[in-house]
N, C-alpha and C positions, 0 to 999 in steps of 0.2 A: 199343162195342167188342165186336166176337165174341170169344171166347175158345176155345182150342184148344188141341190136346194136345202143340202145338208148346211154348209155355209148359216142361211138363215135361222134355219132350227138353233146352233148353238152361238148364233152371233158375234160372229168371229171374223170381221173385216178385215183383221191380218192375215188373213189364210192365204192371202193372195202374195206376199212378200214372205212372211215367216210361216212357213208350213209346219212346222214346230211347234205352235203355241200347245202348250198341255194342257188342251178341253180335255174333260175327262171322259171316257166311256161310260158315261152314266146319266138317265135322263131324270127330271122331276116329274116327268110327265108319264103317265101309265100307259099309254100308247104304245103297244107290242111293233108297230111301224117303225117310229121313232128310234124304238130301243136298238134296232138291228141298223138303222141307218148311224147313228151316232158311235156305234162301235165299229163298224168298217170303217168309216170315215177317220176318225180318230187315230185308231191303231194303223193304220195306212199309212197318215200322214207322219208320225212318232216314230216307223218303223225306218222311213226312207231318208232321216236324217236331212229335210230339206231346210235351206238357206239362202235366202237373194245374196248370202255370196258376195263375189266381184264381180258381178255381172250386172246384178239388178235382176236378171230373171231366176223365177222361182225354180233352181234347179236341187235336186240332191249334192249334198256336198260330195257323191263320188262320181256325181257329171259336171261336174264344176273343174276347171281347167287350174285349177291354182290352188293352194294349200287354206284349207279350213282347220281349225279347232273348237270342239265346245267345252266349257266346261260348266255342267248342268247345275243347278242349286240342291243337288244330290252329292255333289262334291265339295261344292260349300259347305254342305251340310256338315259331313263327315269331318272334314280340317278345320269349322270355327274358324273359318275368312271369315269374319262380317261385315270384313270394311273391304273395299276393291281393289284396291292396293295387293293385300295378301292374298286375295280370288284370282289375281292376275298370274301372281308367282307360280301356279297352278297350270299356267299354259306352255304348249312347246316352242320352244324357242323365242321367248319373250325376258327379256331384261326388265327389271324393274329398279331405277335408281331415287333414292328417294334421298336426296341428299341435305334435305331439310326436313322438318318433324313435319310441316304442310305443305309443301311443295315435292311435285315425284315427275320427272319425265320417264318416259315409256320406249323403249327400241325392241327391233327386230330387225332379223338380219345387217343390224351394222346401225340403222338410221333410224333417229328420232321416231317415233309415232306422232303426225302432226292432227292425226284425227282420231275423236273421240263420239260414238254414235249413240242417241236412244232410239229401238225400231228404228234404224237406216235413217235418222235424219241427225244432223247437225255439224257443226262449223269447223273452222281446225282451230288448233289448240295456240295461242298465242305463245308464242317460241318453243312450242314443244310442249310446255308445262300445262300440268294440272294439279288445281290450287284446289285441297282437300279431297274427300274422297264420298263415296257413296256409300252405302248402306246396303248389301245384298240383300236383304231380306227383300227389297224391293223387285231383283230380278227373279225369272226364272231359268236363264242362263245368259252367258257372257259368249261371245262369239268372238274368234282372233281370226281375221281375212290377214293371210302375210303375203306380200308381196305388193305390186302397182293398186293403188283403190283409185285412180281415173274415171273409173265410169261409177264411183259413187258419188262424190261431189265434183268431179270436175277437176280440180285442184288435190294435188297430192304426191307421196314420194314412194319408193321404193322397200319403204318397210312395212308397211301394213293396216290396219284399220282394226279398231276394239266394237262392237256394237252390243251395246246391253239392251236387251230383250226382256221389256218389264213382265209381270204376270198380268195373267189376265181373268176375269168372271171363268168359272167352269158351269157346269150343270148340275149341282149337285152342293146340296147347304153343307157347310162343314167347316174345318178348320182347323188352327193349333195356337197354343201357347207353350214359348219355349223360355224358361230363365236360369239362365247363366250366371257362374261365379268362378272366381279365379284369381292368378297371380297380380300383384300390382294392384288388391283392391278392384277388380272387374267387378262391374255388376252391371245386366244386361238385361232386360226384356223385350220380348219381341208378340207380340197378337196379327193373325193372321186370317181373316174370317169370308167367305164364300156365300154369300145368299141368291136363290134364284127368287126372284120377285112376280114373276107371272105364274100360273098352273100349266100354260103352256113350256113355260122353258125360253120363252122367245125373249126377256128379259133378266138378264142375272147382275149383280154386282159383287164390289168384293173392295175389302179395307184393310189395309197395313199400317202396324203401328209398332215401332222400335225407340225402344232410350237405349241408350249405355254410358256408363261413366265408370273410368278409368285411371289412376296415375299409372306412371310408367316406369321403365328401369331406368330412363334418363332424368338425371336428377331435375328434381321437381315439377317434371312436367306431368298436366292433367291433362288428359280428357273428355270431352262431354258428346255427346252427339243425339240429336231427337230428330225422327224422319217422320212422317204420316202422308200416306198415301190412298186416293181412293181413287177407283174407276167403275166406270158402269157402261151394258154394251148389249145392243138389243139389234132387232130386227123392227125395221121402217118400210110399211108396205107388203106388196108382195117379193119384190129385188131388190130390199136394199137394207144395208145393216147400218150401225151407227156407235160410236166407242167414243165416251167423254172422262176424260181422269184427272187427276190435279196431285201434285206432290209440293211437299213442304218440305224442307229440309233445315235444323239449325246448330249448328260446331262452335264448341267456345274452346279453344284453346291455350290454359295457362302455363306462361315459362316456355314457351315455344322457341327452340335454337329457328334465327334467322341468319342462314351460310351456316358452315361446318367447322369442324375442327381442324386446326394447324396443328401438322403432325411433324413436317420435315423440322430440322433443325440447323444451325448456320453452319457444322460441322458437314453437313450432307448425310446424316444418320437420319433413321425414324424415330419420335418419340413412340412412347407407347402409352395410354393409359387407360384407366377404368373406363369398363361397357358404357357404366352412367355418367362418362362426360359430357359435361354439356355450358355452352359459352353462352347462356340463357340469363336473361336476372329476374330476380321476382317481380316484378312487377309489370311485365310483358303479356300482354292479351294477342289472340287472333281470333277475331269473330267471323263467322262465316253465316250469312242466312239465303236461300233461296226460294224462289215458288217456280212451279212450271205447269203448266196447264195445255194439254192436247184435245184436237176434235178430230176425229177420222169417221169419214164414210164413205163406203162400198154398195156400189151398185155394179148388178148382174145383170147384163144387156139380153146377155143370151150362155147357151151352153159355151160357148167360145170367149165372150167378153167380157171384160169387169171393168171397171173403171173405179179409183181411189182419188179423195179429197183428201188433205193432212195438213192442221194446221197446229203449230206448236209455237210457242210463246215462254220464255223466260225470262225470268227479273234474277238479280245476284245483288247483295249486298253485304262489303266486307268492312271491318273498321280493326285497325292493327296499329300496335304501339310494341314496338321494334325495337332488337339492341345487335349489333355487328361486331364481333371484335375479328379485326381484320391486321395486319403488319404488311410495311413497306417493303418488305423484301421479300413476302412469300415463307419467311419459316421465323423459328422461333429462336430468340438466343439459347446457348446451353443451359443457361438457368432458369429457362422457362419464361422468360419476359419477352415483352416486344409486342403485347397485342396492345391495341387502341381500341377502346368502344366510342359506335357510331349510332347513337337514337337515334329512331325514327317513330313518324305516326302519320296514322293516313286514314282518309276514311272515302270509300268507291263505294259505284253502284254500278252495273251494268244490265242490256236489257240486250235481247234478241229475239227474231219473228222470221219462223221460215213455212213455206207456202209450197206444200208438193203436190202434183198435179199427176198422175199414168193414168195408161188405157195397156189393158194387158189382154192379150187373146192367143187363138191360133187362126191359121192361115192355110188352106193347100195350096202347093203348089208344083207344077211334077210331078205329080201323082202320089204326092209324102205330102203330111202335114207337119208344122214348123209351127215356133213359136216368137212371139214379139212383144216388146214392151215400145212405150216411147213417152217421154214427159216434159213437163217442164218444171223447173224448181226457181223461188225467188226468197233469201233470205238476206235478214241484217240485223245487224250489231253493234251499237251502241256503248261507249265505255265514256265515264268519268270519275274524277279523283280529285281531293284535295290534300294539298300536306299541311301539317303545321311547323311554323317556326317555330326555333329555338330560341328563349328568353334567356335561359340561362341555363348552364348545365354542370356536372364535375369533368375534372380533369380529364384527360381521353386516355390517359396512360395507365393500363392494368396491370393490377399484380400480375405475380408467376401462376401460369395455369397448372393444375386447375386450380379456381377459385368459386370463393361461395357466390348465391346469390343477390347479395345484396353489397358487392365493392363499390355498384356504381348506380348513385340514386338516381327514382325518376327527375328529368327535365322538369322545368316549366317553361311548358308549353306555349305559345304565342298566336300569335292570328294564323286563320288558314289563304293557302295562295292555290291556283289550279297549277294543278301537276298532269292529268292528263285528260284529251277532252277530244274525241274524234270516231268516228263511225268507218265500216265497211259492211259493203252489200255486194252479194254474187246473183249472178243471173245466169242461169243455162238449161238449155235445153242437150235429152239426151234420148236416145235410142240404140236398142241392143236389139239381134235375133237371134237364135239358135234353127239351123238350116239341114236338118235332114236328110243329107247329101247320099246314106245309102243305110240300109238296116243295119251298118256300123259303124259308118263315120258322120261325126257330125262337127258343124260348124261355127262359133257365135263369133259375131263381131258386131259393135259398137263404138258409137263416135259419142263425145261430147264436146261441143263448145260452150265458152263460158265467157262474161261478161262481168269481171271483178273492179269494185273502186274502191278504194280507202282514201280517208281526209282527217281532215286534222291532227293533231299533239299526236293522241290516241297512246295505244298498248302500245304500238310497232318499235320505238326504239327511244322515246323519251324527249320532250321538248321540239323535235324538228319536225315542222309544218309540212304533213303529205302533198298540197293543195292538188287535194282531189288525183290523185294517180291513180290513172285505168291501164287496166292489162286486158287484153282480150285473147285467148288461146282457144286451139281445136287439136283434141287428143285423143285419137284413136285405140280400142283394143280390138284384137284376134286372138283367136282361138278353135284349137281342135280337138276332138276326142275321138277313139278308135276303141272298140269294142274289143281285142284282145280276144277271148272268152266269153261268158255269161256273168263272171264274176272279176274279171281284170280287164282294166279300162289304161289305155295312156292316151296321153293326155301332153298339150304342146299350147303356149300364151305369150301375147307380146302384146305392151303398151306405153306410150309415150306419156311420159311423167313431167309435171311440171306443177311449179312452187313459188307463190309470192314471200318475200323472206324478208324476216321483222328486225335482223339486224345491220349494225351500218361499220362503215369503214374507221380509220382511224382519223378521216378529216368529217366522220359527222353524216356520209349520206348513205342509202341504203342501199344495199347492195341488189344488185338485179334479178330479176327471177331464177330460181332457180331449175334445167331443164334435163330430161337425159332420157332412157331408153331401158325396159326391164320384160327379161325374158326367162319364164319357166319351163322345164321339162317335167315329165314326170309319170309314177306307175299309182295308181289305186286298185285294191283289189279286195273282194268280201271274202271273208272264208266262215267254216263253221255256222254253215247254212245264214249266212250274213249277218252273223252278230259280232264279228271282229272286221274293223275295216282300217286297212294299211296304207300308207302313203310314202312313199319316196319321189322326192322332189331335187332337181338341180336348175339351181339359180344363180342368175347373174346381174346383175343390173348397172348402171354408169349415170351419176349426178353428176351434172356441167354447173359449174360456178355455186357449188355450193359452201353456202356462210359458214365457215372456220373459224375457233379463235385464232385470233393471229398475238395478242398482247392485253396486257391489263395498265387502265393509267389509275394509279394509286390517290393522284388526283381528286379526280372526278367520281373513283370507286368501281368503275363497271369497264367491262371488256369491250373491245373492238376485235371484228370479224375480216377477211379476206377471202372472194373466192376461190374457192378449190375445185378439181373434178379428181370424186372419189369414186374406186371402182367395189362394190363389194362381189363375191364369186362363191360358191357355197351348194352344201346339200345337206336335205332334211331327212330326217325318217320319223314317221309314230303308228302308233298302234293305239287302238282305243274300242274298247268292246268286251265281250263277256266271254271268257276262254272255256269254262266251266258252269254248271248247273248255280254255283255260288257264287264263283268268283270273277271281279271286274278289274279290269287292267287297262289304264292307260301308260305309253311309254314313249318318251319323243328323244331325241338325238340331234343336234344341231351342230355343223363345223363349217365356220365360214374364214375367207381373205379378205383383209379391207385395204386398198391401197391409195395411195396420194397421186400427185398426178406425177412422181418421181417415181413409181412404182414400189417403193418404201412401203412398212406399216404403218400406217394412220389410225386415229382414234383409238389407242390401246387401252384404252379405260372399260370399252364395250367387249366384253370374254369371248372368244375366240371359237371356245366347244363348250356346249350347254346342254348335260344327260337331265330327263326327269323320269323320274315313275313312281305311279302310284298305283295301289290294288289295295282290294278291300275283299274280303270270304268271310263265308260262315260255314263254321263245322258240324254235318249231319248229327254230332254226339252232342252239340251244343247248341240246337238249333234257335236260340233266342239270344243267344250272341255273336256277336259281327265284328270284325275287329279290321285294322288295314295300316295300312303305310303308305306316306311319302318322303321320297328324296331327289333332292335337287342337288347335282355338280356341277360346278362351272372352274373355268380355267383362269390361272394369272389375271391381273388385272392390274396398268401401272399408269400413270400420267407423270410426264420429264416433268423431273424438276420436283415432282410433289409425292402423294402418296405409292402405295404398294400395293397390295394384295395378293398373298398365295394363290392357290386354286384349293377348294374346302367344298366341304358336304353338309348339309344339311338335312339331317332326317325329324319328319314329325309323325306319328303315331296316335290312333284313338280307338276308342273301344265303347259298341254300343249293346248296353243290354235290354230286353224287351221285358219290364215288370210284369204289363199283361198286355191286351192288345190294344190301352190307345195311351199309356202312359211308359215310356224308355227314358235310361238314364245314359248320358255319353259322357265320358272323358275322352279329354283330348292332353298331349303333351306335345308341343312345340320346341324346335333345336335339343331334340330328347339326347346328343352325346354333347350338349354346352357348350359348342362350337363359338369360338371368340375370334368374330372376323369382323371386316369394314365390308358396309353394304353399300357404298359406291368408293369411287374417288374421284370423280369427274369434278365435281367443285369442290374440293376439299375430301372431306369425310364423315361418316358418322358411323359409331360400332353399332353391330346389329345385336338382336335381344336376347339375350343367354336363352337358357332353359325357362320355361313357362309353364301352367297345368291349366285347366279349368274345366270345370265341372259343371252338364246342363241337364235339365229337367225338361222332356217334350211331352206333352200332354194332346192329344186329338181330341178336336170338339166335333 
């Protein structure tokens, strides 16, 4: 990457990792200099689709040896994601199981997503999950790395990495107000506002602010969510830029199903019932609040070097009053009885501090110049919890489901006792280069070691004392690229994977790291003067001793795990780009194997083959109307013993008209053929949301 003084002008210290950010080609400043540098810069970088990737270095996602997706806040736009969850559904080959109304794990190619990024930094996700959701409005796209993420934290497994990518200051005062209405009583606003603060340009800021509140097709469940976000991002000095932002985040959720629905029955039949069941009772909360707070600065040494500081900081705090209804056998009598309700309440905090440190440049060498990063990273995290006792409560034995919300009253409550109480901190140092072996082959490789502890009670598996367990690993990637043509690249990656893992055995202790080995193939290629770019990828990967449920003790309530070494084997295809003067198509294809160490199928709960596409045109006869589609197929879906799943489609549909040029009206319709399916079964189950509408109002300021 050259590096240039353009950088300062629009204060854009990410430029060095996310070459992407969407500064606009526009200056406040009436300087005909300016004006010509900030438009090549910009459209340059916007055109080459770059992303740090699974590398760390800032390459274009079609010199990146491994499979990227974006999906831009122009496709959020379009589908009314507002929440990430639904933004995610949006990507190729990504599962989303959300098997409780607040709680969702994430997979690719076969395997949990154990990390979840903002700008390329952050921790992995405590047993896979992620407890509520974000707020798009906040990003300005979502980034799916699939395959080994190694050289992004160190730690990690074979299916891949999410990285949200917030917005940032443009050059240019402006903005939007957008309000929403819809099914289930939606009602949403979002303000969105851009100010440059100097006459130079060399300071700009920008502020985001969303409510929504919603009930839902599940019975009685509401919705709330309030995000507010600000950043601000200037130039210090002659070389050096500087970015401070801060986000709030607040979720109250009432009547929230904790665990899913019992479908099986004692007969060995499936029940079936209404979209809106739900094993929730009224008087169930799940509060969610957070703050996070970022510094980053960049300095320009020289045309060759830059160097980034990044420090981020997180608080979380959760307080939840729970109800479980669960049976000893795993299914329900013929008559529908057999469930037990289990209160609970709890009230956490958590904090986290991670500290990232590159020097990024280039180098000759050979008579070629090459490119390099190298860093060092130090974060931690902090968890505690208290529960409270039960005083007194009703019976545990519930009627025949379904039932209303109120069979089984609140508890009272009793004193609180610690439930969990433990920290972990990673330390690693890494380095990547990409080696310019000939004017068409080229080379990156990258090491990281790392320095992981965890201690105490903590998240990791409940009550059992880590005392202080360190792991320390060194994980190599490689990678090559061949030029093909000017416009077709393949492309060849291997990296050693490895995973500290938060569950334990059936006698209580935790199961040991888990490590293995992942290798991709693959073709990239532009076509249509490079506004469509294709990818076909073949993948394989192999996890050693990784945590399986093995049993559930009805007891205690919660599972016990056994190592496994599971093989996944698989190939991708997508396409994403503009075909036509109008029209934009993205289109992905996934079909993978997942075997046990018997060579058997394993994990049958994660769909096998997973089609998406979507496209959006406008027609020359209509030109202020836009309209598009998406649809997502995926295959069978069963877990022994317990639920089912066909293989079903899901098509969503909207349509935007332009009233004049800063005010459009969009409708959207969601599950537009009322498709009545289960959107996981891995822990049970919950039906997904029939047909939907909603109706928004965008306004440009």
């Amino acid at each position: 990457m050259k590096t240039r003084q353009t950088y300062l002008l629009l204060a854009a210290p990410l430029a060095l990792q996310f070459l992407t950010v969407p500064l606009a080609a526009q200056t406040a400043s009436s300087d005909s200099e300016a004006v010509e540098l900030e438009k090549f810069t910009v459209t340059a970088k916007r055109e080459s689709r770059t992303s740090s990737g699974a590398t760390n270095l800032p390459l274009t996602i079609k010199d990146t040896p491994q499979s990227i997706s974006t999906i831009d806040q122009y496709a959020m736009r379009d589908f009314a994601t507002t929440g990430t969850n639904d933004a995610l559904r949006l990507g190729t080959g990504l599962t989303v199981d959300e098997w409780e109304t607040n709680r969702t794990s994430y997979s690719a190619r076969g395997f949990d997503i154990m990390l979840t990024q903002v700008d390329g930094l952050g921790m992995t996700n405590d047993w896979g999950l992620v407890v509520g959701q974000e707020d798009t409005t906040l990003f300005d796209r979502i980034e799916l790395i699939r395959g080994a993420n190694g050289l992004l934290t160190g730690v990690g497994n074979a299916s891949g990495t999410i990285n949200y990518v917030r917005k940032r200051p443009t050059n240019h005062d402006g903005g939007e107000i957008v309000a929403r209405a819809g099914s289930n009583n939606l009602m949403r606003a979002s303000f969105d506002y851009n100010k440059v603060l100097t006459d130079s340009g060399s300071w700009a800021a920008r502020m985001v602010i969303a409510h929504e509140d919603a009930d839902s097709y599940l019975r009685a469940l509401q919705n709330r969510r309030t995000t507010l976000y600000g950043v601000v991002e200037g130039q210090v000095g002659s070389a050096g830029a500087l970015t401070a932002g801060f986000t709030y985040s607040e979720s109250l959720q009432r009547s929230p199903m904790w665990g899913s629905l019992t479908l099986m029955l004692a007969d060995g039949t499936q029940a079936e019932f209404d979209s809106s069941a739900s094993t929730s009772q009224d008087w169930t909360r799940w509060e969610l609040r957070s703050a996070n707070a970022f510094v980053e600065y960049a300095h320009t040494f020289s045309d060759d070097w830059e160097a980034k500081l990044t420090y981020n900081h997180r608080t979380g705090d959760e307080a939840v009053k729970l109800f479980y209804a669960y049976t000893f056998t795993g299914a329900l009598n013929d008559d529908y009885t057999g469930l037990y309700g289990w209160p609970y309440r709890s009230d956490a905090e958590s904090s986290s501090d991670i500290v990232n440190a590159n020097l990024t440049g280039h180098f000759d060498a050979f008579g070629r110049r090459h490119e390099v990063i190298t860093g060092v990273s130090l974060s931690k995290q902090e968890t505690y919890s208290e529960f409270y006792a039960i005083e007194s409560a009703p019976d545990a034995a519930l009627p025949a489901f379904p039932y209303a919300g109120d069979v089984y009253a609140e508890p009272v409550w009793g004193a609180t006792d610690v439930g969990n109480d433990g920290d972990q901190s990673l330390t690693r140092v890494y380095a990547a280069t990409r080696l310019v072996l000939t004017d068409r082959l080229k080379a990156i490789a990258g090491l990281n070691a790392i320095h992981l502890e965890r201690d105490g009670t903590s998240i990791y598996g409940g009550g059992v004392n880590l005392d202080n367990e360190t792991t320390e690993e060194v994980s190599p990637y490689a990678g090559l690229t061949y030029d093909l043509t000017d416009s077709i690249l393949a492309y060849a990656s291997y990296s050693d994977i490895f995973q500290a893992q938060d569950q334990r055995n059936i006698n209580g202790e935790f199961l040991a790291p888990m490590k293995g080995v992942n290798v991709e193939l693959g073709l990239k290629a532009e076509w249509l003067q490079r506004r469509l770019l294709t990818t076909v990828a073949v993948f394989e990967a192999e996890q050693l001793g990784l945590a399986t449920e093995a049993g559930f003790d009805p007891v205690a309530q919660q599972s016990y795990y056994e190592p496994k070494d599971v093989k996944s084997r698989g190939f991708e295809l997508e396409a994403t780009g503009r075909i036509g003067e109008h029209t934009n198509l993205t289109a992905g294809f996934t079909r993978m194997e997942l075997t046990g160490p018997d060579g058997d199928d394993i994990y049958e709960w994660i769909p096998r083959t997973i089609v998406s596409l979507r496209a959006d045109t406008r027609l020359p006869a209509l030109p202020k109307l836009r309209f598009g589609a998406g649809l997502r197929w995926q295959s069978d879906i069963f877990k022994a013993g317990a639920a089912r799943q066909e293989s079903y489609l899901l098509v969503n549909a909207f349509a935007a008209y332009e009233l004049t040029g800063r005010a459009t009206v969009r409708l959207n319709v969601d599950n537009l053929t009322d498709e009545k399916y289960l959107r996981t079964v891995q822990f049970g189950a919950i039906y997904g949301a029939p047909r939907e509408f909603s109706l928004a109002f965008e306004y440009k300021l």
